[in-house]
C-alpha positions as CSV (number, residue, x, y, z in Angstrom):
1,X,42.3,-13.2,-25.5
2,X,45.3,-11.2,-26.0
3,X,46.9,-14.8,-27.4
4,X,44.0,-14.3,-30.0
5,X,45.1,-11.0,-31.0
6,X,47.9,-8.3,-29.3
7,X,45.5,-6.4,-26.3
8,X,46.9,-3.3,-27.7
9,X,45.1,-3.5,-30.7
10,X,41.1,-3.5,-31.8
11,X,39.9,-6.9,-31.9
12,X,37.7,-6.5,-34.4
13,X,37.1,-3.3,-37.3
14,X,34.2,-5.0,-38.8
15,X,31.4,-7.3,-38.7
16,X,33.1,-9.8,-41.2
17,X,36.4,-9.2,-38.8
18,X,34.1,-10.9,-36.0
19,X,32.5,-13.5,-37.7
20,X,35.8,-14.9,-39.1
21,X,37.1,-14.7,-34.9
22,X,33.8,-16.6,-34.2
23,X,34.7,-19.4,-36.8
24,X,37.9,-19.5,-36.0
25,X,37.1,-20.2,-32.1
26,X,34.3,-22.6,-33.2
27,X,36.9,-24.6,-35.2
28,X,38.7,-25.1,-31.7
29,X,35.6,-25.9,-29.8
30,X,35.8,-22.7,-27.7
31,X,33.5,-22.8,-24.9
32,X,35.1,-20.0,-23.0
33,X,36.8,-16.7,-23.3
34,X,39.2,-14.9,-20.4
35,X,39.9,-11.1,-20.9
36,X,43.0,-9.7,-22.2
37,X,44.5,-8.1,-18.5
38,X,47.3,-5.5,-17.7
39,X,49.4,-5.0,-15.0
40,X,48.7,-2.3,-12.3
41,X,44.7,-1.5,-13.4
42,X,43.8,0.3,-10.1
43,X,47.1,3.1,-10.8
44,X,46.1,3.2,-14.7
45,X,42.5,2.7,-14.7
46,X,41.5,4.7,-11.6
47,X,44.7,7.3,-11.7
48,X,45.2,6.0,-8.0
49,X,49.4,7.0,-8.0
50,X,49.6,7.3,-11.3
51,X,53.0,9.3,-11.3
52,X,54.2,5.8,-9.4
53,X,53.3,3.9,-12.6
54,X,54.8,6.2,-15.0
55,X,58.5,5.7,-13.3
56,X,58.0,2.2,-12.6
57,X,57.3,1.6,-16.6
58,X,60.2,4.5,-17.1
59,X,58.1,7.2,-18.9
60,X,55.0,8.1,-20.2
61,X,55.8,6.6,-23.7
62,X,56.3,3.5,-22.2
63,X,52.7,3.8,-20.7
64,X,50.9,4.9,-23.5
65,X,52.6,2.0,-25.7
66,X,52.1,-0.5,-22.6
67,X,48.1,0.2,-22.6
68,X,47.3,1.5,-25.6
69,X,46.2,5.0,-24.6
70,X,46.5,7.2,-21.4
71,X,42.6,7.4,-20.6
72,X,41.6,3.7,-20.4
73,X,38.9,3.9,-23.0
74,X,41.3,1.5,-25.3
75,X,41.0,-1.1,-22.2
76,X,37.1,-1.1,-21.7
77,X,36.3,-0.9,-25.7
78,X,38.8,-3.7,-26.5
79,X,36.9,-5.8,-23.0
80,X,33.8,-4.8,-24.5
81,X,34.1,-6.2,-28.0
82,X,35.4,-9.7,-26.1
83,X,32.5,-9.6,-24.5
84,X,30.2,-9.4,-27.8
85,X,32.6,-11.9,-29.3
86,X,31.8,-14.1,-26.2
87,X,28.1,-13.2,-27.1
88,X,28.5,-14.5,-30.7
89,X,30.1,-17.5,-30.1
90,X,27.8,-18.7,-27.8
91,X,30.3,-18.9,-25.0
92,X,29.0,-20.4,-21.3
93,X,31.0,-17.2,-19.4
94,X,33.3,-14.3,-20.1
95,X,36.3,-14.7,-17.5
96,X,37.3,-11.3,-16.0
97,X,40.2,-11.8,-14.1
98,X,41.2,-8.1,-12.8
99,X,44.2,-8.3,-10.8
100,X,46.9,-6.0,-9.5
101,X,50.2,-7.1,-10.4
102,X,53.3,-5.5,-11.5
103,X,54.8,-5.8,-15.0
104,X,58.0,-7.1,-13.6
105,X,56.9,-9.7,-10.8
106,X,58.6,-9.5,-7.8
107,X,60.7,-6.0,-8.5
108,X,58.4,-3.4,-6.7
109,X,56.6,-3.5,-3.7
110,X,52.7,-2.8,-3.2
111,X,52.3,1.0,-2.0
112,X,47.9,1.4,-2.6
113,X,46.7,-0.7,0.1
114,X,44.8,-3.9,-0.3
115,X,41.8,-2.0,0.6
116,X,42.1,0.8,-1.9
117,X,42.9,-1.8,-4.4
118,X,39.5,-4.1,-3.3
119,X,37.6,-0.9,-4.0
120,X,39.1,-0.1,-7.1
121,X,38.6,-3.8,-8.5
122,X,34.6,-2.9,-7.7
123,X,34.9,0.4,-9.4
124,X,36.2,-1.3,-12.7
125,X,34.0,-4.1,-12.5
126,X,30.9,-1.7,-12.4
127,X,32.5,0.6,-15.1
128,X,32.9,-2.7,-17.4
129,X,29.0,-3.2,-16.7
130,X,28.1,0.0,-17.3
131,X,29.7,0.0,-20.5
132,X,27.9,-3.2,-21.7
133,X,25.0,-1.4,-20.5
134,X,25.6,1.6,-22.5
135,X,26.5,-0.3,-25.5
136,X,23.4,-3.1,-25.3
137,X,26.1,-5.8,-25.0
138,X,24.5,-7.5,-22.2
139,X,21.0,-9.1,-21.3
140,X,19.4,-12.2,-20.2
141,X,20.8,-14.3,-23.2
142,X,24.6,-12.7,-22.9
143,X,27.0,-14.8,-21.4
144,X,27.6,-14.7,-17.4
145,X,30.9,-13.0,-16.2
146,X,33.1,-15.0,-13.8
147,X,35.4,-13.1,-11.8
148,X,38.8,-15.1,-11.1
149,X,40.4,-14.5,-7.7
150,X,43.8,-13.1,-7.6
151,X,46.5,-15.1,-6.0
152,X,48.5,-14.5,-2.7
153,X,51.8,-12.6,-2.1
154,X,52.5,-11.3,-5.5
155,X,49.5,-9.7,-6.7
156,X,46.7,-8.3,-5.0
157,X,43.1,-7.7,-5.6
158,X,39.7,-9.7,-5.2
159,X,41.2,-12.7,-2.9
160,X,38.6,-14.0,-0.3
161,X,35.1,-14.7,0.2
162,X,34.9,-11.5,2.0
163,X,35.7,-9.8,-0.9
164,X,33.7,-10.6,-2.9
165,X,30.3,-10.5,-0.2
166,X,31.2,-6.8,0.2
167,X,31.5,-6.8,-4.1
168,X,28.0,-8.3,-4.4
169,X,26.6,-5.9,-1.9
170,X,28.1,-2.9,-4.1
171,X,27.1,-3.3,-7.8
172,X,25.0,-3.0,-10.0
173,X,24.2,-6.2,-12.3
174,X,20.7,-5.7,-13.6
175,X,20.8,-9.4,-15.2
176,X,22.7,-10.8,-12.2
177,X,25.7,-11.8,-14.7
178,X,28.4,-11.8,-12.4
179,X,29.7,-15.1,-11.0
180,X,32.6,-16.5,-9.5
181,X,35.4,-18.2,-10.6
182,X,37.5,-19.7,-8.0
183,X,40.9,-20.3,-9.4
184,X,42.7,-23.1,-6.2
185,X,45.9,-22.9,-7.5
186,X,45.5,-19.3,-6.6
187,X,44.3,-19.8,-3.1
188,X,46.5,-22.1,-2.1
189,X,49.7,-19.5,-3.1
190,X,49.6,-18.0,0.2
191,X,50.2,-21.5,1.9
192,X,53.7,-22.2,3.0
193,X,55.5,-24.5,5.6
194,X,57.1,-22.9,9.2
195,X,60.7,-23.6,8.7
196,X,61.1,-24.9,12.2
197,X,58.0,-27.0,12.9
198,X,56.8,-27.8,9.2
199,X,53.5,-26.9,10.0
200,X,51.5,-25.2,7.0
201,X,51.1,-21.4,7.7
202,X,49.6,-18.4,5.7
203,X,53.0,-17.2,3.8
204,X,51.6,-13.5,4.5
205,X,52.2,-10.6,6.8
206,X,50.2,-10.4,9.4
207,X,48.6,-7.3,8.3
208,X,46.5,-9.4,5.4
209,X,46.0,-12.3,7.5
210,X,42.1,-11.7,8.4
211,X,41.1,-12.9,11.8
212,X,39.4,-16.3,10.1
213,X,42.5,-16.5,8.5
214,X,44.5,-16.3,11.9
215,X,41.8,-19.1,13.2
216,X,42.1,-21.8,10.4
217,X,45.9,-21.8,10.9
218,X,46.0,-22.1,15.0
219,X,43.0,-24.7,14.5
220,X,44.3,-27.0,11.4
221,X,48.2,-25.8,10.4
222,X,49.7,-29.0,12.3
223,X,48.2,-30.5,9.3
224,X,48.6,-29.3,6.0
225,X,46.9,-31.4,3.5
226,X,43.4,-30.8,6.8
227,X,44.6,-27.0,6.5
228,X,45.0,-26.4,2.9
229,X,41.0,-28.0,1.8
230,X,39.8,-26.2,5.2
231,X,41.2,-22.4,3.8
232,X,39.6,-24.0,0.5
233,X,36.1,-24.4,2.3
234,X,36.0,-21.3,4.3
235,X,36.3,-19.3,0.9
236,X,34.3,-21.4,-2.0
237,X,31.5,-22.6,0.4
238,X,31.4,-19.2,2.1
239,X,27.1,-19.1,2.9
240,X,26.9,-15.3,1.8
241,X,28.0,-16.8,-1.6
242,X,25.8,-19.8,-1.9
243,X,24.6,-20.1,-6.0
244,X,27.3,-17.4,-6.8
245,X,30.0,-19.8,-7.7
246,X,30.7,-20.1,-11.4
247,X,33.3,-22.9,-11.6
248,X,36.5,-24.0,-9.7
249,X,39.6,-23.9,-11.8
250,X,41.0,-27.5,-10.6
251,X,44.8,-27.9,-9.7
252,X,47.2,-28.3,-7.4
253,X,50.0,-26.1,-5.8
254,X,52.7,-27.6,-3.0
255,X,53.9,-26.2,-0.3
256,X,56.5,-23.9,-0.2
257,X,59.3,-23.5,2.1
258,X,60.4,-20.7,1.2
259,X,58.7,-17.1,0.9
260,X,59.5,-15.6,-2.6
261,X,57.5,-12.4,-2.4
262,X,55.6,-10.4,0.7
263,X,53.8,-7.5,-0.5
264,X,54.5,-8.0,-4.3
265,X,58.2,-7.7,-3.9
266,X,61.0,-11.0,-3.5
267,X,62.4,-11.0,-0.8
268,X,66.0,-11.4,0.5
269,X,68.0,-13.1,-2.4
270,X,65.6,-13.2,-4.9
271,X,65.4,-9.1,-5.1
272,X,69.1,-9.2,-5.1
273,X,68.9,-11.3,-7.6
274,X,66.5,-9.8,-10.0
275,X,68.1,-6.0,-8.9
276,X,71.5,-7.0,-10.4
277,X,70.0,-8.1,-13.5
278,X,70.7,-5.3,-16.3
279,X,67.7,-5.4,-19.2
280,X,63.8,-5.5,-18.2
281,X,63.3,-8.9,-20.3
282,X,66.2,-10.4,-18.3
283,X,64.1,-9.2,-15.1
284,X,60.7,-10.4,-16.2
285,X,61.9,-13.5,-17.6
286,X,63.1,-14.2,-13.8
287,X,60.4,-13.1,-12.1
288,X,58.2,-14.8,-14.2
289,X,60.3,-18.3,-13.6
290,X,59.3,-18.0,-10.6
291,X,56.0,-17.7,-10.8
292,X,55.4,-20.5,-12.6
293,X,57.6,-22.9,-11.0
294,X,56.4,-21.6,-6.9
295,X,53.0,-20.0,-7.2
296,X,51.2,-20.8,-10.5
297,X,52.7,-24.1,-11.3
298,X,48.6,-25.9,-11.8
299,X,50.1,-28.9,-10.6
300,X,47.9,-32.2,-11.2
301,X,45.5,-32.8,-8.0
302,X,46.9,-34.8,-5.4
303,X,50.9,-33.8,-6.5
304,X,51.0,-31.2,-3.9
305,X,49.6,-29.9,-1.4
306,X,45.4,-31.1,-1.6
307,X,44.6,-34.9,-0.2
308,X,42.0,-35.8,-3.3
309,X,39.3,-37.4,-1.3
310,X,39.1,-33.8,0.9
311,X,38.6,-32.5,-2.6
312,X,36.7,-35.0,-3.5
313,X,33.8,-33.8,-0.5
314,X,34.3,-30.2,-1.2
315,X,33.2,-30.9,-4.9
316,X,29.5,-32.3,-3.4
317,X,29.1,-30.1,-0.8
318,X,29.5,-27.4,-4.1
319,X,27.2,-29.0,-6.2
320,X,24.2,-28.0,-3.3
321,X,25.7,-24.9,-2.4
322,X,26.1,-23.8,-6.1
323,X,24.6,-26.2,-8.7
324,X,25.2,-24.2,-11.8
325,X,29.0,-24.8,-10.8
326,X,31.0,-26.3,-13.2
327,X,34.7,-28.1,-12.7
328,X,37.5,-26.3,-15.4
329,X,40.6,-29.0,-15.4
330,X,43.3,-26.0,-15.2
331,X,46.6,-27.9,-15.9
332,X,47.8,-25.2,-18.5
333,X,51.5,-25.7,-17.8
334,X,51.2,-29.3,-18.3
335,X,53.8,-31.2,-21.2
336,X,51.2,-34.2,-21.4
337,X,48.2,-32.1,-21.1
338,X,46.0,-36.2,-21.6
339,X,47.9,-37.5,-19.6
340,X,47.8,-35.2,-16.9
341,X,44.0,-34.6,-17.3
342,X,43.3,-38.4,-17.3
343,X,45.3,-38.2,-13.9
344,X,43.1,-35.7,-12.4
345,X,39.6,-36.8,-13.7
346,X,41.0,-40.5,-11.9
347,X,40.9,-38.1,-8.7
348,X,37.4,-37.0,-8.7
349,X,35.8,-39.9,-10.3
C-alpha cells in the first residue's frame, strides 16, 4: 500500500478520499491488498531497545520522520484504514506481513532474540485486531488477514510452522480472520549449498536451526531439489495448521553458495563492503542489491532450486489439507511478467 500512497501519511481524510482509492484499485482489478510495513516493529512498536533504534536511525528526528510519530498510533490508524479500504473494495484478504528487518539490510546485527521478536510479532498482531475490534472494522463479511512469513538470515520474525501453532494458540480472532500466507521464496532463503560436499544445508547458525530442522538436513541435504520441497512440506502441510493456509506465494529461489548475512548482518566482505560506503542511500541501495539478486529474487518455478513435479504433489496434498487455499503467481521482479507467468502456470498444469 505504501506504493498507493507514502505510509507516513493518512490514507484517506474523507469518505470521498476512499471511494475515489476504491475506484481507482477497481480500475486495476485489485483483488488483494498487503500492508504498508516498517523496519524494526518489535523495537518501535513494543519499545523493546528502543534507545538501539534511535542510534541505528541516527536520532530521534530521524525516527519520528521514519514512522510518522513516536507512539505507534500513526502505524495501527494508517493499517486500520487499509483494512476498511480492503473492506470496501471487496478484497479476498488483507496481507499483514510483519517482519523484523533493519532499514539498511545487512548493516546491523539482530540483538532481541528470535524469541522475543516471535512474541512481539503476536503482540502486534493482537493489537491490530483489537483495533479493528474497537473501531467495528471487522466481522464475518470483512476480508480474512493472511500473515506472510518472514524470510531467513536477514530478517526475523514469524518463520516456521511452529510459529505460527504457538500464534494460533495465543490470540484472539473472534471471526477466525487470520490465515496464512506462505511466501516459498521466503522459505527457501535459508537454503544454501556446503562448500565442500555441495549438499543443501540450512544457511543458519545453529542456534535457529530447530531440532526438525537439524533432521530434514541429516535425512534429505545429499539432495537438494528432495531437501528444499521436504523443508517446504514440513512447514505448509504442518497438521496443527490444516485449513489455516491462505495461499502460497509461488516462486523459485536457487541455491546459494555463499552466506550473505547470519543474524541480519553480511558477513565477511560484504560488511566490509557496505561499512566503507559513505551516504545511507549508497548503503541501502547495496544491501538492497543484494537482496534481490540472492534472497528475494521470485525466480520462475523450476529455475532454481524446486523440481516442479515435487511442487506439483505438494500443491494436492494442500488442496485436502487446506481447500480455501489459493496459488498467488509471485514473480514481481520479473521483466516479462507473461512470459514468465505462462512459464510457471506450464509447471503446475
Amino acid at each position: 500500500m505504501d506504493d498507493v500512497k507514502n505510509r507516513t501519511e493518512v490514507l484517506f481524510a474523507a469518505e470521498h478520499e476512499k471511494e475515489e482509492l476504491v475506484n481507482r484499485l477497481t480500475a486495476g482489478s485489485v483483488k488483494r491488498i498487503h500492508c504498508s510495513y516498517w523496519a524494526y516493529p518489535t523495537s518501535f512498536l513494543t519499545k523493546h531497545s528502543f534507545s538501539q533504534l534511535e542510534e541505528r536511525f541516527g536520532g530521534l528526528a530521524a525516527v519520528r520522520e521514519y514512522y510518522g510519530d513516536l507512539t505507534s498510533a500513526h502505524i495501527y490508524a494508517r493499517w486500520c484504514q487499509e483494512y476498511e479500504l480492503a473492506t470496501a473494495l471487496g478484497a479476498q484478504s488483507y496481507t499483514f506481513h510483519l517482519i523484523d528487518y533493519a532499514p539498511i539490510d545487512g548493516m546491523w546485527d539482530f540483538t532481541i532474540s528470535k524469541a522475543d521478536i516471535r512474541q512481539a510479532m503476536i503482540s502486534m498482531l493482537q493489537h491490530f485486531l483489537n483495533e479493528l475490534l474497537d473501531r467495528g472494522l471487522i466481522g464475518p463479511d470483512s476480508p480474512q488477514i493472511e500473515l506472510e512469513n518472514a524470510g531467513w538470515g536477514l530478517e526475523h520474525g514469524m518463520q516456521t510452522a511452529e510459529d505460527y501453532a504457538m500464534l494460533y494458540r495465543q490470540i484472539y480472532d473472534p471471526f477466525h480472520k487470520v490465515k496464512l500466507g506462505w511466501d516459498i521464496n521466503h522459505l527457501l532463503h535459508a537454503l544454501g549449498a556446503d562448500a565442500g560436499s555441495g549438499a543443501a544445508r540450512f544457511y543458519l547458525p545453529d542456534s535457529e536451526i530447530t531440532p526438525e530442522m537439524a533432521l530434514l538436513q541429516a535425512e534429505y541435504g545429499r539432495d537438494p531439489e528432495r531437501f528444499a520441497v521436504k523443508w517446504l512440506e514440513h512447514n505448509i502441510l504442518h497438521p496443527d495448521l490444516a485449513g489455516k493456509v491462505g495461499s502460497i506465494h509461488l516462486s523459485d529461489c536457487g541455491l546459494k553458495d555463499t552466506q550473505y548475512f547470519t543474524n541480519g548482518i553480511f558477513t565477511g566482505e560484504y560488511y566490509q563492503n557496505i561499512s566503507a560506503l559513505k551516504t545511507w542511500e549508497e548503503r541501502e541501495e547495496y544491501g538492497v542489491g543484494i537482496v534481490l539478486s540472492k534472497y528475494d529474487n521470485h525466480l520462475v518455478l523450476g529455475t532454481g532450486t524446486l523440481k516442479p513435479e515435487y511442487v506439483k504433489a505438494m500443491i494436492g496434498a494442500l488442496a485436502v489439507h487446506s481447500p480455501e487455499c489459493v496459488i498467488l503467481h509471485e514473480l514481481k521482479n520479473s521483466t516479462d511478467l507473461e512470459q514468465d507467468l505462462r512459464r510457471q502456470l506450464d509447471c503446475i498444469a
